[in-house]
C-alpha positions in Angstrom: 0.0 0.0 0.0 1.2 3.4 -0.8 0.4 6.3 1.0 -0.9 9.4 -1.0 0.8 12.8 1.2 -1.5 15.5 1.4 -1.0 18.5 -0.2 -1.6 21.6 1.9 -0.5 25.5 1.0 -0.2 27.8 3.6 -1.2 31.2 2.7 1.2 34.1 4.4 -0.2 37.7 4.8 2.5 40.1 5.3 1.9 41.7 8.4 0.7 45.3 7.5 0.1 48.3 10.0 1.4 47.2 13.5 1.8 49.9 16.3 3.6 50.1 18.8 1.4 49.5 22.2 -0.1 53.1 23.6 1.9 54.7 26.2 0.4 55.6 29.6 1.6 57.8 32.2 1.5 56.4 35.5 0.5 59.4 37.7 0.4 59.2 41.7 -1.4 62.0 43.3 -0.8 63.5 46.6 -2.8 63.1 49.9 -2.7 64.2 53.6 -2.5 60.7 54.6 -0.3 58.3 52.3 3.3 58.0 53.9 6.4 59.1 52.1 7.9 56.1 53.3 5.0 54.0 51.7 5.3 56.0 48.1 9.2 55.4 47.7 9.0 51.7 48.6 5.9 51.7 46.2 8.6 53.1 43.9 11.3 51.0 44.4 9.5 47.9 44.4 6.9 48.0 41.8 9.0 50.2 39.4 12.3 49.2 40.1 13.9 53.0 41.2 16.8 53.3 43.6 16.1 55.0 47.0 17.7 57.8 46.2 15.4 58.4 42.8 12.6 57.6 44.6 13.2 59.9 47.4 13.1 63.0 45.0 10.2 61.6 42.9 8.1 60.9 46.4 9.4 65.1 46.9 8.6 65.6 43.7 4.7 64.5 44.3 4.6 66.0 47.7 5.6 69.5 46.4 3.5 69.2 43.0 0.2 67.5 44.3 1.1 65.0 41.4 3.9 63.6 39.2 4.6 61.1 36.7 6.1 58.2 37.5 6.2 55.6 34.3 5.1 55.7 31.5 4.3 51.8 30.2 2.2 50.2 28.1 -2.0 50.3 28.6 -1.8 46.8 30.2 1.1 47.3 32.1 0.5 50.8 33.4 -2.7 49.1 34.7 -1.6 46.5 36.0 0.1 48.0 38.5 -2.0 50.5 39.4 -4.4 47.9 40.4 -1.5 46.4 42.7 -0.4 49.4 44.2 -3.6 50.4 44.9 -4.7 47.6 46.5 -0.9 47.4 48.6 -1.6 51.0 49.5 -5.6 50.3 50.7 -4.2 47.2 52.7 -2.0 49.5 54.5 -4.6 51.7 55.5 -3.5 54.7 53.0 -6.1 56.4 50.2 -2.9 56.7 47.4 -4.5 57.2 44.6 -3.1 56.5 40.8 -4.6 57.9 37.8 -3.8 56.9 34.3 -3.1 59.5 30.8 -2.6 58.4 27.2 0.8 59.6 26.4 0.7 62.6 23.8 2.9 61.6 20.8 
């Protein structure tokens, strides 16, 4: 017995019109309540700063009301907003994190 091999053709699009990912800005906005010492560990662990950098950023959102911290990809950005959030309402503290399309 022989065996017939199929025949099969694969049809390739080229890949046309990819993107990059939108950029967000992670923002964290001051309070009254949220520690210093909670933002720049928030900092160093979740976005990977130094102490030092995180110390000025953590001064920079304390004398601006708000700064930018990251600026990632939708999925990312939101990602760890969620977590942050979530670390900083376990500890007691009302940080909040807002997120902006980047402008090109």
């Amino acid at each position: 017995m022989s065996q017939a091999e199929p025949k099969t053709r694969t049809k390739i699009k080229p890949v046309v019109d990819l993107k990059p990912p939108l950029l967000f800005r992670v923002i964290y906005i001051n309070d009254d309540r949220t520690s210093m010492e909670f933002v720049i560990q928030s900092l160093v662990h979740y976005f990977g700063y130094n102490e030092s950098a995180a110390e000025k950023i953590t001064h920079d959102i304390h004398a601006q009301g708000s700064a930018v911290v990251a600026v990632l990809p939708y999925e990312v950005a939101e990602q760890k907003g969620i977590e942050i959030t979530i670390s900083a309402r376990g500890a007691g503290f009302p940080l909040q994190i807002k997120l902006e399309p980047e402008e090109s």
